[in-house]
Structure formats: C-alpha cells, structure tokens
N, C-alpha and C positions, 0 to 999 in steps of 0.2 A: 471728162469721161475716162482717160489713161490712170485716172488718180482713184480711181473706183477697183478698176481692174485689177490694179496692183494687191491690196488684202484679198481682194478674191484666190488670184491666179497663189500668192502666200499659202492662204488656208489650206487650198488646195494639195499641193506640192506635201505641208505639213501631212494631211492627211496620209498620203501615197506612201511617203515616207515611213511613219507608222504602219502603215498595212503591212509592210516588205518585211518591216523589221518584225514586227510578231508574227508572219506566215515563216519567217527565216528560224527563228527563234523556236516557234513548235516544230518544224522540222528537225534542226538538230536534236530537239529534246525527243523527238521520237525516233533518233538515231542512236540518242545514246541509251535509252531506255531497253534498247533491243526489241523494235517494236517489230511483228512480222513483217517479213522480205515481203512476202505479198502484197501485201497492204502499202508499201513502201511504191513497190511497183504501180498498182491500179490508182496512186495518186497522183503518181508522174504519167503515167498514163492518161487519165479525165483530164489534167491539167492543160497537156497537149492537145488535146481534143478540146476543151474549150479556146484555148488560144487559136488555134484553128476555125474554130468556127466563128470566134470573133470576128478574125480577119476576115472571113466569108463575110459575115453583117453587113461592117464597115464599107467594103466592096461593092454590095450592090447598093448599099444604099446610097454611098457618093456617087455611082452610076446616074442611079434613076435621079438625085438630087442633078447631077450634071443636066440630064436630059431635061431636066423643068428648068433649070434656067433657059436652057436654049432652046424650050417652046416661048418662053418671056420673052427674050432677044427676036425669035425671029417673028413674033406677034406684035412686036415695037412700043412692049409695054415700059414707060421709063419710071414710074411712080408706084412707090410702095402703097400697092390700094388693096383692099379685100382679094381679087382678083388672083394677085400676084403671088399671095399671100397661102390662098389658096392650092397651084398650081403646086407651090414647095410643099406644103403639109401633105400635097397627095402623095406626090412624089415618092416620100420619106414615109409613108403609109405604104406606098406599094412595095417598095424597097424591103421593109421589113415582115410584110405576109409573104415575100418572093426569098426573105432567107427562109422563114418558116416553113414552108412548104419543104424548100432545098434539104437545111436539117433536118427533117423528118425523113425523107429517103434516103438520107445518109447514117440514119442512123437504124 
C-alpha cells in the first residue's frame, strides 16, 4: 500500500507546485504591467476571503467528522460495515451544508 502512495502523494505536490508558480508568475506580470491598484487590491482581498472560509470548511467538517467517529466509538462499532460507513459520509455531509449556510450569512 506505502508503495502506491508514494506517485500519488508525487503527482500531487508536482501539481501544487505548478499552481503557486503560475498564480506567482501572473501576479508579477500584472505588477509589472501596471495593472489597476484596484484590482490588485479586490484580489488580495477574495483571496483572503476564500482562505478564510476555507479554514471555516475544513473546521466544521473535521468537527462533525470528529463527532461521527465518536457516535462509532461509543455504539462499539469495531468493523468497517455499511453502517459505519454511513455515520462518516453524513457527518461530512452535514459538515459541509453547516459551512454553507455559515458562508451565506457571512457573506
């Protein structure tokens, strides 16, 4: 299994790496361009604001994912069954209608 992971967790990284470098890349080209200040601004601006609300996602949903394992735990399910299976996909369902809601009145 570690030997699978390994090209995956690669590709990956490759990927990330690529994205930074061409989000960095059009950046300064829109710096040096002399692209409007504004627009410079409301990027750094949305940018924050989705990283923000990232973290918001991420947050409840490790939350509510926490509380489904520990409805598992305390129901003394020990087997990966339908069930169990279950319990986490809702989890991570409610987790993410409960950022949506969130982000909609914060925005």
């Amino acid at each position: 299994m570690p030997e699978i992971l390994v090209p995956i967790t690669l590709f990956v990284c490759i990927v990330f790496a690529i994205k930074i470098v061409v989000e960095a890349r059009f950046r300064s080209k829109l710096l040096q361009t002399g692209g409007a200040e504004e627009l410079l601004r409301s990027m750094a601006r949305d940018e924050d604001i989705r990283r923000r609300h990232g973290a918001l996602r991420w947050g409840i949903v490790m939350v509510l994912l926490a509380a489904g394992f520990g409805i598992i735990e305390s129901a003394g399910w020990r087997d990966a069954n339908p069930g169990t299976v279950a319990v986490l996909l809702g989890a991570i369902g409610i987790g993410n209608l409960a950022y949506y809601f969130i982000s909609r009145k914060l925005d």
